[in-house]
N, CA, C and O atoms as CSV, one atom per row, in Angstrom:
chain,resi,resn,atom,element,x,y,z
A,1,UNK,N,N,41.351,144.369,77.966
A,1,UNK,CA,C,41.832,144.169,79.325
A,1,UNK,C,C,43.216,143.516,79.281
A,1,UNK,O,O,43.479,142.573,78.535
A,2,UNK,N,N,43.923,143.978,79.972
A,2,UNK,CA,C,45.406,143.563,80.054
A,2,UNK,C,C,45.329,141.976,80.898
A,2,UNK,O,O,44.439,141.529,81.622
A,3,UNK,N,N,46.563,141.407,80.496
A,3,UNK,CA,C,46.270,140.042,81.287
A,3,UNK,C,C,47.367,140.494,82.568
A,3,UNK,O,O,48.392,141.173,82.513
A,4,UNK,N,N,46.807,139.932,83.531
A,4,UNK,CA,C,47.460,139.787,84.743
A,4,UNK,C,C,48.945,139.176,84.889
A,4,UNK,O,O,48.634,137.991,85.005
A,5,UNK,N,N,49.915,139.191,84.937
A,5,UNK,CA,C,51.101,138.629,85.200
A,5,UNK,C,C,51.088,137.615,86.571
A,5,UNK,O,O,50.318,138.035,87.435
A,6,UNK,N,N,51.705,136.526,86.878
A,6,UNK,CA,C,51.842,135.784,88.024
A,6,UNK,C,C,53.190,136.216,88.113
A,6,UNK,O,O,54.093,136.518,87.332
A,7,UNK,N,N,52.988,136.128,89.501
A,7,UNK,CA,C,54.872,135.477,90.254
A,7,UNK,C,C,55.027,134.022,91.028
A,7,UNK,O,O,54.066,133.265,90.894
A,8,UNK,N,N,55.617,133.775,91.451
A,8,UNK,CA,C,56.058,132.862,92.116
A,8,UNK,C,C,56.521,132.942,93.151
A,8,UNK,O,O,57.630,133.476,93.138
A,9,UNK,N,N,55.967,132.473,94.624
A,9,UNK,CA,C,57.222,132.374,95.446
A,9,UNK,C,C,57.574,131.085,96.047
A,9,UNK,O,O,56.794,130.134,96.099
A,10,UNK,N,N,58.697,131.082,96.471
A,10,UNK,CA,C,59.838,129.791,96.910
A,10,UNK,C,C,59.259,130.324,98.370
A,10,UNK,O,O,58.974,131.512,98.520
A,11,UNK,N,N,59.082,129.186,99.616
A,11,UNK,CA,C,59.238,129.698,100.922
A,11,UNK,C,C,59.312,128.805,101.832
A,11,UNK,O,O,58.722,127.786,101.475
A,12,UNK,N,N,59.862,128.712,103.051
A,12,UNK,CA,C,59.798,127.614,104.043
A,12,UNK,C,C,58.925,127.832,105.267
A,12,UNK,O,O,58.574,128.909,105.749
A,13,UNK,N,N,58.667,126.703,105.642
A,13,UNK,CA,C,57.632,126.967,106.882
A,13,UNK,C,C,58.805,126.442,107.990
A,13,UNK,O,O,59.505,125.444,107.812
A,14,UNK,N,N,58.860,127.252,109.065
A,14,UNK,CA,C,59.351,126.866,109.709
A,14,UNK,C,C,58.692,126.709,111.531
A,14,UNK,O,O,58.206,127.663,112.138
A,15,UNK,N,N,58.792,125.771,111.916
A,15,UNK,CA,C,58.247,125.118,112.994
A,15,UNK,C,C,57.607,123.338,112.868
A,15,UNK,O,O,58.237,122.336,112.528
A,16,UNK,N,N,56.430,123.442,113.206
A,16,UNK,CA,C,55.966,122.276,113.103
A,16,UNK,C,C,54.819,121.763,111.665
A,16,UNK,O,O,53.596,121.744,111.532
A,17,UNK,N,N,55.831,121.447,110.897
A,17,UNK,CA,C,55.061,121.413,109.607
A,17,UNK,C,C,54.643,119.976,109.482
A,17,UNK,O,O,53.593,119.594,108.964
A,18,UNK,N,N,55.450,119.323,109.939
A,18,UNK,CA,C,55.008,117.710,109.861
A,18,UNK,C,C,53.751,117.635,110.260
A,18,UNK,O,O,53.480,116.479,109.932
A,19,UNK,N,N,52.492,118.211,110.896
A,19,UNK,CA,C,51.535,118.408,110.989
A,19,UNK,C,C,50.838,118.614,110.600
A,19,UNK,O,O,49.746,118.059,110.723
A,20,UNK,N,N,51.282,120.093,109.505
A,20,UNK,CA,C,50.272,120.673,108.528
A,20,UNK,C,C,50.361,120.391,107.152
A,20,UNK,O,O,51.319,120.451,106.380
A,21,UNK,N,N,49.145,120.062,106.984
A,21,UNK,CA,C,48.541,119.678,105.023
A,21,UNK,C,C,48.612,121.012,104.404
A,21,UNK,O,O,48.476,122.124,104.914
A,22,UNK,N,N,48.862,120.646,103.157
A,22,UNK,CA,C,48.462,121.782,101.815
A,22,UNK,C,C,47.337,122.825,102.182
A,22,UNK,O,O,47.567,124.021,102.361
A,23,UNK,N,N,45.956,122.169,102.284
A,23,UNK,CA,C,45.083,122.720,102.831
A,23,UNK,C,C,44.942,123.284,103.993
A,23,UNK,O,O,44.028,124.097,103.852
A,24,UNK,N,N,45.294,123.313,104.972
A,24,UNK,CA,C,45.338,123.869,106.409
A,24,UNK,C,C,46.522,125.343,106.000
A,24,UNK,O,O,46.147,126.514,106.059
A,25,UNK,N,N,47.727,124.977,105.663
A,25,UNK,CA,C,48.391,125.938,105.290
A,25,UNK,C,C,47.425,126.830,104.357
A,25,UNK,O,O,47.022,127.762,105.053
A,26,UNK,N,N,46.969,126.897,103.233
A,26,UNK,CA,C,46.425,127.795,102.185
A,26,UNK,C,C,45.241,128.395,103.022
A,26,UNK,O,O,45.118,129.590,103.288
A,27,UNK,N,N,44.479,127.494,103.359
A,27,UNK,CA,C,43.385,128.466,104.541
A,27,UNK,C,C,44.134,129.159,105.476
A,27,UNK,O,O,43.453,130.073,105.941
A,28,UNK,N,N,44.767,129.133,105.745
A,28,UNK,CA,C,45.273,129.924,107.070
A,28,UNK,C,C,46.001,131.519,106.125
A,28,UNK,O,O,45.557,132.635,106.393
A,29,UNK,N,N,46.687,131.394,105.476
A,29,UNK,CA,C,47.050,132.479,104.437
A,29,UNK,C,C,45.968,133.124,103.965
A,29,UNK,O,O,45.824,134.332,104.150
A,30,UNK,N,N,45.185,132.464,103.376
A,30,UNK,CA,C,43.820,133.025,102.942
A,30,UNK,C,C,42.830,133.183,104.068
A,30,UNK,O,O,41.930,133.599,103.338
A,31,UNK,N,N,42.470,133.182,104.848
A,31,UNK,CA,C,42.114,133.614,106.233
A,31,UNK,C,C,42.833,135.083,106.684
A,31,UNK,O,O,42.089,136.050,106.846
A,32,UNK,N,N,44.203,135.222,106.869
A,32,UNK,CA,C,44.843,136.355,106.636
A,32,UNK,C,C,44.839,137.482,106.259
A,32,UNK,O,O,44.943,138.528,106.899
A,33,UNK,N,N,44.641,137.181,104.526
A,33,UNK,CA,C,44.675,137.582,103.456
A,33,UNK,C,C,43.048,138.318,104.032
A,33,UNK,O,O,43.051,139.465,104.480
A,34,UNK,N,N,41.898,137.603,103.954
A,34,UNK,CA,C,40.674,138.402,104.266
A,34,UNK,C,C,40.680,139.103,104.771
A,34,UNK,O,O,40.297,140.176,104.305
A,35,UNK,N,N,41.254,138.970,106.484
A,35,UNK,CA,C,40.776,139.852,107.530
A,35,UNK,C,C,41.532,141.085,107.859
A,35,UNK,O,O,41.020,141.983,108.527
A,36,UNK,N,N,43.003,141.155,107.301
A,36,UNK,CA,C,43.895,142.524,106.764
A,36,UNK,C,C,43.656,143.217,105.810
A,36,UNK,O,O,43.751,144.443,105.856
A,37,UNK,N,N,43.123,142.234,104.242
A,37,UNK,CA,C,42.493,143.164,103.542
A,37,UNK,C,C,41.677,143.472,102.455
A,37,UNK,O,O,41.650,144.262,101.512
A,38,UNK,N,N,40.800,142.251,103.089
A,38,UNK,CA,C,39.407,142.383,102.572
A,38,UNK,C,C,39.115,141.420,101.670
A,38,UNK,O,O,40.143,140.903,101.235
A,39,UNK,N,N,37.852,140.856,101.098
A,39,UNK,CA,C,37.431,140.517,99.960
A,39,UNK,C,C,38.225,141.011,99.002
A,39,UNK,O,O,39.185,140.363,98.584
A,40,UNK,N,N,37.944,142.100,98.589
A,40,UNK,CA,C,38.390,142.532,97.413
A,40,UNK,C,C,39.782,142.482,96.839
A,40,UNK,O,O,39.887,142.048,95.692
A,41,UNK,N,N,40.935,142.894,97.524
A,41,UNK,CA,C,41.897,142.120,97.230
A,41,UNK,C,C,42.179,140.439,97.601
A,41,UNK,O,O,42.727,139.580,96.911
A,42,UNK,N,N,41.755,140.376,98.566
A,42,UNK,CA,C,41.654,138.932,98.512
A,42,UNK,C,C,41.643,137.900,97.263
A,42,UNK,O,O,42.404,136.995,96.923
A,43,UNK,N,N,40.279,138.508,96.656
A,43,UNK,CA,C,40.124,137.980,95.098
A,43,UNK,C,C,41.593,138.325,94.148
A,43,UNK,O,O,42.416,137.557,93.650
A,44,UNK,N,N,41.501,139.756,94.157
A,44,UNK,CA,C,42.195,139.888,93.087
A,44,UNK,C,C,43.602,139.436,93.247
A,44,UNK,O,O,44.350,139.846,92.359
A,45,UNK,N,N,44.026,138.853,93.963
A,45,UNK,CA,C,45.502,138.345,94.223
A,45,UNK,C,C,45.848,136.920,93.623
A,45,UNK,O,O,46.981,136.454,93.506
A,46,UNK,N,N,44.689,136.335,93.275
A,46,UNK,CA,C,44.734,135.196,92.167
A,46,UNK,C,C,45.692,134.075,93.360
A,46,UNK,O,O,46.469,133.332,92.761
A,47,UNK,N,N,45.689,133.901,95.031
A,47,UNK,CA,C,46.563,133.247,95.488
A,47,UNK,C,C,46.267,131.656,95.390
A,47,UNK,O,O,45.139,131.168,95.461
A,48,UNK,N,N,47.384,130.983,95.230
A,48,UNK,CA,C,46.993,129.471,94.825
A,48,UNK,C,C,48.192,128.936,95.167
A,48,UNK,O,O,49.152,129.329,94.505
A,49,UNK,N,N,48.438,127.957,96.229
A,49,UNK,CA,C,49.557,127.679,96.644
A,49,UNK,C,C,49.441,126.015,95.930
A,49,UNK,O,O,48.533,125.216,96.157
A,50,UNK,N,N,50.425,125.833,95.187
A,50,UNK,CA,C,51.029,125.243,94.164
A,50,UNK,C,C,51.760,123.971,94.646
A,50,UNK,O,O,51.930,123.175,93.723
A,51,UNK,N,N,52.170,123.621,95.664
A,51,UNK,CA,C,53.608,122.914,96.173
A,51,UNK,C,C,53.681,123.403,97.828
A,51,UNK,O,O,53.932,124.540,98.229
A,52,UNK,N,N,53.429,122.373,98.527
A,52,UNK,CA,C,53.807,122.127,100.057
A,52,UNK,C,C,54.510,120.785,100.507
A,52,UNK,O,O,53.747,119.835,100.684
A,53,UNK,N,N,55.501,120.633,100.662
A,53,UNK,CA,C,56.015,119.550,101.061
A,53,UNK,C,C,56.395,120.305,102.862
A,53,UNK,O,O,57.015,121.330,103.148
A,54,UNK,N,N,55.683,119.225,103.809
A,54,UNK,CA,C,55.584,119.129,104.939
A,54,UNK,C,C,56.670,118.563,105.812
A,54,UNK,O,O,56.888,118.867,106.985
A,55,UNK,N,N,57.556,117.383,104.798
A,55,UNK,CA,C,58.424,117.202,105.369
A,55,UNK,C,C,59.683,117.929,105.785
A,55,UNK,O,O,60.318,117.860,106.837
A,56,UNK,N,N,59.902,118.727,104.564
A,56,UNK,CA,C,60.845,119.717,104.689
A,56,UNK,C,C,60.804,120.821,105.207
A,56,UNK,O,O,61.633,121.449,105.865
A,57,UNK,N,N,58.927,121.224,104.604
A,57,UNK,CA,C,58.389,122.266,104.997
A,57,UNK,C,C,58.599,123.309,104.037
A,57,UNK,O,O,58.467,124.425,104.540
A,58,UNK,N,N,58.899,123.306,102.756
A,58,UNK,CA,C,59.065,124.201,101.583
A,58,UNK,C,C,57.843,123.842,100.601
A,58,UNK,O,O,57.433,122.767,100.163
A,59,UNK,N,N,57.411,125.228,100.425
A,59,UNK,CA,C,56.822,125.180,99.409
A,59,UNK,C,C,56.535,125.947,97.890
A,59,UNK,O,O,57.583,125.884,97.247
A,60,UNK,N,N,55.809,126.420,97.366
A,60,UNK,CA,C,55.374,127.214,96.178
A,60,UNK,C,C,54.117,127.991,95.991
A,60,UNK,O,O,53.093,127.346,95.770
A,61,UNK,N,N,54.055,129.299,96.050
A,61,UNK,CA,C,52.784,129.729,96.150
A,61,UNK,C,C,52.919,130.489,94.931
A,61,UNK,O,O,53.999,130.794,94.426
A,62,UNK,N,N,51.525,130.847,94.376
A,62,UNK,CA,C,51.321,131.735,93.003
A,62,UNK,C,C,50.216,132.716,93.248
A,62,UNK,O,O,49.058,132.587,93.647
A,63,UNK,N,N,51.096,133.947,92.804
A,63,UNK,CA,C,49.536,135.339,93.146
A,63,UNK,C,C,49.925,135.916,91.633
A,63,UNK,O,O,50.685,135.536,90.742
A,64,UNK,N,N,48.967,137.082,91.816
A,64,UNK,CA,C,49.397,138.137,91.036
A,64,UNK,C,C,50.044,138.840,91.474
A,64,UNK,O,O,49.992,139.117,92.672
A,65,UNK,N,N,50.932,139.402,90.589
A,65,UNK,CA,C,52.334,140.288,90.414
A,65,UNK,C,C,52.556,141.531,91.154
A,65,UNK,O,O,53.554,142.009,91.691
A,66,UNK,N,N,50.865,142.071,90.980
A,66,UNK,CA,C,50.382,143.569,91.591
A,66,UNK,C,C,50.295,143.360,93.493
A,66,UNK,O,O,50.334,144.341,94.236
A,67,UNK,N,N,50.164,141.761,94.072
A,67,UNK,CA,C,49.699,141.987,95.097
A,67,UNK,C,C,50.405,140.815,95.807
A,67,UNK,O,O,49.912,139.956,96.539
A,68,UNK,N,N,51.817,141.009,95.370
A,68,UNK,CA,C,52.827,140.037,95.958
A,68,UNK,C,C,53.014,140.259,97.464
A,68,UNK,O,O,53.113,139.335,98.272
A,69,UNK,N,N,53.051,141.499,97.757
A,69,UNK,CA,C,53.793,142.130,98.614
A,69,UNK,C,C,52.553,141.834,99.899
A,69,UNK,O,O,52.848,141.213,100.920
A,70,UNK,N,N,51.378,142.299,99.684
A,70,UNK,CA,C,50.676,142.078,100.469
A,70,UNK,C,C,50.363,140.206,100.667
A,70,UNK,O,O,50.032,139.687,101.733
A,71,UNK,N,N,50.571,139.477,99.377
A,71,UNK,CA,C,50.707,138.027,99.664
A,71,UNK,C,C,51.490,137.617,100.832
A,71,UNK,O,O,51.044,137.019,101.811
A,72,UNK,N,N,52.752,138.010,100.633
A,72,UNK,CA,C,54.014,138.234,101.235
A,72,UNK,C,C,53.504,138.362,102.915
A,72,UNK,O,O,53.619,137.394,103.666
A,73,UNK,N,N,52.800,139.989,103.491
A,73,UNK,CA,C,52.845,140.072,104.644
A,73,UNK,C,C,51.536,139.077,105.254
A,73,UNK,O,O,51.406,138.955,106.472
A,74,UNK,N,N,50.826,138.558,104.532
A,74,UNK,CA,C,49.357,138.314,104.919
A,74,UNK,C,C,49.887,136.715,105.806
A,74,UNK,O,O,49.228,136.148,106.677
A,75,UNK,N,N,51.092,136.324,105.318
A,75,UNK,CA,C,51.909,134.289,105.179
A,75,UNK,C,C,52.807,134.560,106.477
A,75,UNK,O,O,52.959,133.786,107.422
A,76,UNK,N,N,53.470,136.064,106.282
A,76,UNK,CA,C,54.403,136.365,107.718
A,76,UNK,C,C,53.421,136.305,108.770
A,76,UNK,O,O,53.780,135.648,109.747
A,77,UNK,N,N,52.572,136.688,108.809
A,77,UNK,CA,C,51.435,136.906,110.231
A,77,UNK,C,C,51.297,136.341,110.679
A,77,UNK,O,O,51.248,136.522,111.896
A,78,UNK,N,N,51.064,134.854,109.999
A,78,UNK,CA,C,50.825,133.546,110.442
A,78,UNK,C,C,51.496,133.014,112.049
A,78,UNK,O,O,52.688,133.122,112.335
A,79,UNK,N,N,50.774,132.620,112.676
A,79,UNK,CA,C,51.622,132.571,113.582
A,79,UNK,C,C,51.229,131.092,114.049
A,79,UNK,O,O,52.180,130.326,114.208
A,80,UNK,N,N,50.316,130.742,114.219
A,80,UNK,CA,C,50.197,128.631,114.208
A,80,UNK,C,C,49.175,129.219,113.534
A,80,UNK,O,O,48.718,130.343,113.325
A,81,UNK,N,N,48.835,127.331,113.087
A,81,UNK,CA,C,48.032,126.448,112.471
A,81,UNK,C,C,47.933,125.298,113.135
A,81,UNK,O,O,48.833,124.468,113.265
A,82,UNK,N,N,46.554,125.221,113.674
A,82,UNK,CA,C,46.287,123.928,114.351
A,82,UNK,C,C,47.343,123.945,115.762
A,82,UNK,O,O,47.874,122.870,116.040
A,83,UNK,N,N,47.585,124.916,116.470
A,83,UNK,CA,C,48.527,125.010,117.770
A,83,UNK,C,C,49.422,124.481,117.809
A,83,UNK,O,O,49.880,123.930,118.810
A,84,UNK,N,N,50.100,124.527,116.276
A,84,UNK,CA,C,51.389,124.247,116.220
A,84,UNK,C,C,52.086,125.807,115.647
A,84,UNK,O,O,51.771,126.346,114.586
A,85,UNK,N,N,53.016,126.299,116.568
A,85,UNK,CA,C,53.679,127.162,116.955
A,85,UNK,C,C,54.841,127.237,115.013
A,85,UNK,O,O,55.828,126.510,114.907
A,86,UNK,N,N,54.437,128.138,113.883
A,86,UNK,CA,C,54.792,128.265,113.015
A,86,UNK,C,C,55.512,129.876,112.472
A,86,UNK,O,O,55.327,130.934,113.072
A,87,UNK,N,N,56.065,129.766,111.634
A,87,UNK,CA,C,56.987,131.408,111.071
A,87,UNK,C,C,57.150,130.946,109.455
A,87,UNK,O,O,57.333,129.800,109.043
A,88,UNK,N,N,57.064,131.830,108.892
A,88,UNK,CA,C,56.780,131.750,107.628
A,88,UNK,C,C,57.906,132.287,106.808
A,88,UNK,O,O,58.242,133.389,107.242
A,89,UNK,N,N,58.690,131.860,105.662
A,89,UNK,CA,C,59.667,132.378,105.841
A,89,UNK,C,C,59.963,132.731,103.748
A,89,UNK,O,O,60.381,131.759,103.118
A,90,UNK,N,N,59.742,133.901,103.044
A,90,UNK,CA,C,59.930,133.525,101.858
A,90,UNK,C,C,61.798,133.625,101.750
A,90,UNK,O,O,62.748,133.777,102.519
A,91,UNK,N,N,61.566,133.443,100.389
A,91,UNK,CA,C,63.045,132.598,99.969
A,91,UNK,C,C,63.608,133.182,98.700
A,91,UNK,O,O,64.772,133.557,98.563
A,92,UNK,N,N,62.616,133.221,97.740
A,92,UNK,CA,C,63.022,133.687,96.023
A,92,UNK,C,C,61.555,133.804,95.288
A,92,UNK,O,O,60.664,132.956,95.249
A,93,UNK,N,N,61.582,134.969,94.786
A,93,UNK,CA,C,60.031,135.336,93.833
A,93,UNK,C,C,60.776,135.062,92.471
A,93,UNK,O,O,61.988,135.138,92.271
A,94,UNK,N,N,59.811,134.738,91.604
A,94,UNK,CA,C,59.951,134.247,90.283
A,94,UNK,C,C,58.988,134.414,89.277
A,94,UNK,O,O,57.896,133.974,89.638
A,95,UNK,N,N,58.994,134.915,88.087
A,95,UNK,CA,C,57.951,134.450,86.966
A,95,UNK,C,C,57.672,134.025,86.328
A,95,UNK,O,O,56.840,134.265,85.453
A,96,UNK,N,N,58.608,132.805,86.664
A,96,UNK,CA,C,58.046,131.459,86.072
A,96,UNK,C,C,58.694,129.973,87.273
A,96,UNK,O,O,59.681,129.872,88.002
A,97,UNK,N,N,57.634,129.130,86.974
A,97,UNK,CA,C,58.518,127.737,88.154
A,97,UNK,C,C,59.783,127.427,87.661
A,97,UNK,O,O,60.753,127.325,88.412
A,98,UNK,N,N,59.849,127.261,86.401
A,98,UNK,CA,C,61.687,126.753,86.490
A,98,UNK,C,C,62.838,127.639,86.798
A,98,UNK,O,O,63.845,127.077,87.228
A,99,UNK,N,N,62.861,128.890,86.656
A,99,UNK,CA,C,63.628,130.249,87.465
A,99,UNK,C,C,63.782,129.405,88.902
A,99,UNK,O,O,64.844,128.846,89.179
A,100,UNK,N,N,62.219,129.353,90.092
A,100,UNK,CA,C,62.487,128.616,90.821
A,100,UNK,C,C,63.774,127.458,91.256
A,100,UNK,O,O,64.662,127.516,92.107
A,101,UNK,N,N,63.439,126.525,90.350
A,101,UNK,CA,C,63.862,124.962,90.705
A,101,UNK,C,C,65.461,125.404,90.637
A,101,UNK,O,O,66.223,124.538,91.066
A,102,UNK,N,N,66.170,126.808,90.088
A,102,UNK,CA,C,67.524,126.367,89.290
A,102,UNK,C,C,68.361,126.695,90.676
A,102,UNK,O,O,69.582,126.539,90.712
């Protein structure tokens, strides 16, 4: 079995993030992620959001390589969390975190 590749993405939340935790954000993506398209990719997208800073509102999420894209539209959809009025915004994909940081 071949190993899976990760990416990385860089992204900002934009609206009212001072509100939202790590956790509230990743459920809400993964909530998304289910009901557009399914369990099954759901799983296989390996999504694990890595880095949320609330103050700024930037963070770091990690999927697999094969199912970026749908990572990608599942985070745009988003539209609040907790009735705070949010837009999701990526920034730079990467395959590895320090590519990121530079």
């Amino acid at each position: 079995m071949k190993r899976r590749r990760k990416r990385y993405l860089l992204f900002r939340l934009h609206g009212g993030a001072e509100d939202i935790t790590r956790k509230d954000l990743s459920q809400a993506i993964w909530k998304n992620l289910l009901s557009i398209y399914g369990e099954t990719k759901a799983a296989d997208s390996s999504f694990y959001l890595n880095q949320f800073d609330n103050i700024s509102g930037t963070g770091v999420l990690q999927c697999d390589e094969r199912l970026l894209k749908e990572i990608i539209i599942a985070a745009s959809l988003i539209e609040a969390i907790h009735e705070n009025l949010v837009a999701f915004q990526p920034l730079k994909t990467s395959g590895t975190l320090k590519a990121l940081k530079k």
